[in-house]
C-alpha positions as CSV (number, residue, x, y, z in Angstrom):
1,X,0.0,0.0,0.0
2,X,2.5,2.5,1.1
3,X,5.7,2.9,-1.1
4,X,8.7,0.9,0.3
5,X,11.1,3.7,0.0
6,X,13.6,5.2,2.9
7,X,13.2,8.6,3.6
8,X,16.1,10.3,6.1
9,X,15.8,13.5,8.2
10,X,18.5,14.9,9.9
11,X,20.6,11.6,11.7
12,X,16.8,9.0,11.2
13,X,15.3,7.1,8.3
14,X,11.7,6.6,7.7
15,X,11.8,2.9,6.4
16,X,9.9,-0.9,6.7
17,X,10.2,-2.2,9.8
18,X,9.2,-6.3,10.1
19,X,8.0,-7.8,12.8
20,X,11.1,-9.5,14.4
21,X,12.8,-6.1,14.2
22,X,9.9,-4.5,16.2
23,X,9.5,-7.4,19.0
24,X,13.2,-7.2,19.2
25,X,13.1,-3.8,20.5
26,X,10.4,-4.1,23.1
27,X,11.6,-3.4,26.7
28,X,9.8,-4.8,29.7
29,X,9.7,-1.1,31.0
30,X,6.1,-0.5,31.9
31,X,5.9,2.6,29.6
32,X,6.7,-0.1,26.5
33,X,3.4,-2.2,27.5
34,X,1.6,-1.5,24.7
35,X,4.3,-2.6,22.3
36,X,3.0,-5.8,22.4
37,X,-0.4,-5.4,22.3
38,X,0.7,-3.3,18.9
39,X,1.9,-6.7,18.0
40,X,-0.8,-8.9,19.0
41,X,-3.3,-6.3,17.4
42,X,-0.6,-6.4,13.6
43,X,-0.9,-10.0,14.1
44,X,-4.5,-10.4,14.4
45,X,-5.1,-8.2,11.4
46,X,-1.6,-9.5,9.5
47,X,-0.8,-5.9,8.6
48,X,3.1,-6.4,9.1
49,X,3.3,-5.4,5.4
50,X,2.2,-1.8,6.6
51,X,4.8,-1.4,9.3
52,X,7.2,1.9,8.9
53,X,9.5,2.9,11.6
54,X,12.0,5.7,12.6
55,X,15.5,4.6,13.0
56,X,19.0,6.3,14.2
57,X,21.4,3.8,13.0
58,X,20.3,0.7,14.0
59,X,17.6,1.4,16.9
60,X,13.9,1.3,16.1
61,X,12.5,4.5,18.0
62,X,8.9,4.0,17.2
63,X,6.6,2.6,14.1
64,X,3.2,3.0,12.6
65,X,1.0,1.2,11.0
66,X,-1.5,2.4,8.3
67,X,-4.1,0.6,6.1
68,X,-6.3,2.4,2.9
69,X,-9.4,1.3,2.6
70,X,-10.8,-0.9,0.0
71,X,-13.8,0.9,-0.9
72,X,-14.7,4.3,-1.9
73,X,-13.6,6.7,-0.8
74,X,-10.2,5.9,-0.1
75,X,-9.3,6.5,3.5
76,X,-5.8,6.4,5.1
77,X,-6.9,4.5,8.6
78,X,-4.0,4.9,11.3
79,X,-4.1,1.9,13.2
80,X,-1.1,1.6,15.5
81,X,1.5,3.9,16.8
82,X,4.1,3.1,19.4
83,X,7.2,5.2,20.1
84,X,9.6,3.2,22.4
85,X,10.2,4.8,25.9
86,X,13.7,5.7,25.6
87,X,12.5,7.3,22.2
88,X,9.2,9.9,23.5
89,X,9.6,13.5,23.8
90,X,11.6,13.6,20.4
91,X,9.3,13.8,18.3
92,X,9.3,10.3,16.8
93,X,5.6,9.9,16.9
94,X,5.1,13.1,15.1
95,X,7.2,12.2,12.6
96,X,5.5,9.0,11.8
97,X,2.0,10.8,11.6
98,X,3.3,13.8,9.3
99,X,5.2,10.7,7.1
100,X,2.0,9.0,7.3
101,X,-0.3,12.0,6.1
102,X,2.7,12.7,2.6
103,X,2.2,9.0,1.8
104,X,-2.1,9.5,2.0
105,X,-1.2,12.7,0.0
106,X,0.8,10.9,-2.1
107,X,-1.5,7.9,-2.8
108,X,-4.6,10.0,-3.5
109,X,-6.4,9.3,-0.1
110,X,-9.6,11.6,0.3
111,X,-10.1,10.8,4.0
112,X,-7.4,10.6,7.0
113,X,-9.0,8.5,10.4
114,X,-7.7,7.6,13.7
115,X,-9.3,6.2,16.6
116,X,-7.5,6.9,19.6
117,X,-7.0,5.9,23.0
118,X,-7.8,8.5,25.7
119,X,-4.7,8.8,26.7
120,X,-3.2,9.4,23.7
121,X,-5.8,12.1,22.3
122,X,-3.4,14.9,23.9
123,X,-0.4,13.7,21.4
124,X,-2.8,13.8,18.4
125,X,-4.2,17.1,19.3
126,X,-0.3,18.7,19.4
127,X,-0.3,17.2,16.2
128,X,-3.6,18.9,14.7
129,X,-6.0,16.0,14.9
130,X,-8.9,17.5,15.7
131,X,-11.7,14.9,17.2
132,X,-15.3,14.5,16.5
133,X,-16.8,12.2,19.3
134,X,-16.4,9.6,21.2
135,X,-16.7,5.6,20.5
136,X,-18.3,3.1,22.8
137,X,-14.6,1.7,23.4
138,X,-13.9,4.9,24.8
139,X,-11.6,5.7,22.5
140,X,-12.2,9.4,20.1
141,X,-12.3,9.7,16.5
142,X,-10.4,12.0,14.2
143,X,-11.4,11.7,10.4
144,X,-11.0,14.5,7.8
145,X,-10.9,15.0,4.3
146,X,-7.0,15.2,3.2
147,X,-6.5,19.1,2.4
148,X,-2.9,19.2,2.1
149,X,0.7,18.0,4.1
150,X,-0.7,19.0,7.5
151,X,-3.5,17.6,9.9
152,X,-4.4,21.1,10.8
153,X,-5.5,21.5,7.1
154,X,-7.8,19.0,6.9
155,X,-11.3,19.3,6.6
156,X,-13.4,18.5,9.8
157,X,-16.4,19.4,8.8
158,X,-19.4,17.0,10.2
159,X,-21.5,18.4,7.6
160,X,-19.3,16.3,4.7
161,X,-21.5,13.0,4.0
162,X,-18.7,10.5,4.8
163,X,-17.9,11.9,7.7
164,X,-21.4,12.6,9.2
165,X,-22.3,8.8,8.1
166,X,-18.5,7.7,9.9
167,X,-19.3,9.6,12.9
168,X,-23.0,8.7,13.6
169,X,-22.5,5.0,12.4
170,X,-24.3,2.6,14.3
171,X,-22.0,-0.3,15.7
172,X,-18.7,-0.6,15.6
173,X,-16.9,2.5,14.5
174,X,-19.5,5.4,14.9
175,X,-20.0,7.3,17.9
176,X,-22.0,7.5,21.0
177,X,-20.7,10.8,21.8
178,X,-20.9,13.3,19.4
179,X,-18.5,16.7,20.4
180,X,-19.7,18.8,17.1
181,X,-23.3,18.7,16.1
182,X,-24.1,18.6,11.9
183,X,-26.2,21.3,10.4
184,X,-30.0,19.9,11.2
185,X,-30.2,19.4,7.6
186,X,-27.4,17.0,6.8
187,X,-28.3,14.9,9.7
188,X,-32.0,14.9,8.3
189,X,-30.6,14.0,5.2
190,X,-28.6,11.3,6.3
191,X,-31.1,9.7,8.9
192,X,-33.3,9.3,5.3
């Protein structure tokens, strides 16, 4: 899906990362827990082949994993993002996101979506997610139209018709909290 290529900034590189190479770098520190359930979650969905990762040399500092949807419109779903311990504060996570975002640029994505974790929706926000409501996991959702190189750019708007029929999806996916309302006449629209 994403182009296999290395792309270096400053003293990192942007590159594949396979699954060995990312359990090899977990740590038993507490603050690395969720590195394995970002395995156990790649595994379940076998979406290895999407794994990119910052390195300095030889040290994974953090990876990501993204997936474009098979159907129309094509949206750029970020579905894991660890940055290793020793590795947070330096902006590895950042870099992942804004690498992510050129490649859904790059590959003619329309839409950009995350669903994240409440304690992660601080990170995304520094980032320019901007989030729409909340799931019944708990977790928030950020989806926007792709407008450009930066997440502040997007398009938020709850009045667009995928996003008003993403966010107010019943099941898995929509939202049982809703943080911006749609103009009455979109959601009368879509509840037709």
């Amino acid at each position: 899906m994403i182009n296999q290529e290395e792309q270096r900034s400053g003293n990192t590189t942007v590159s594949k990362v396979s699954r060995d190479v990312f359990v090899k770098h977990i740590t038993d520190k507490k603050e690395d827990r969720f590195a394995k359930t970002f395995v156990a979650k790649a595994d379940m969905q076998d979406i290895w082949d999407n794994c990119y990762g910052v390195f300095k040399e030889d040290v994974l500092l953090g990876s990501i994993i993204t997936t474009i949807s098979k159907t129309k419109p094509k949206t750029m779903n970020l579905q894991l993002l660890h940055t290793f311990h020793s590795s947070r504060g330096l902006g590895v996570g950042k870099t992942l996101c804004n690498w992510a975002l050129e490649k859904a640029v790059e590959s003619g994505v329309e839409y950009f979506r995350v669903s994240a974790e409440p304690d992660a929706v601080v990170f995304y926000e520094k980032c320019g997610f901007k989030f729409l409501g909340k799931q019944k996991s708990g977790s928030q959702l950020s989806l926007f139209r792709v407008n450009g190189n930066r997440f502040e750019d997007g398009d938020y708007d709850i009045n667009d018709p995928f996003i008003l029929k993403s966010v107010y999806r019943k099941g898995k996916g929509g939202c049982v909290e809703v943080f911006v309302k749609p103009v009455s006449s979109s959601l009368e629209n879509f509840l037709c």
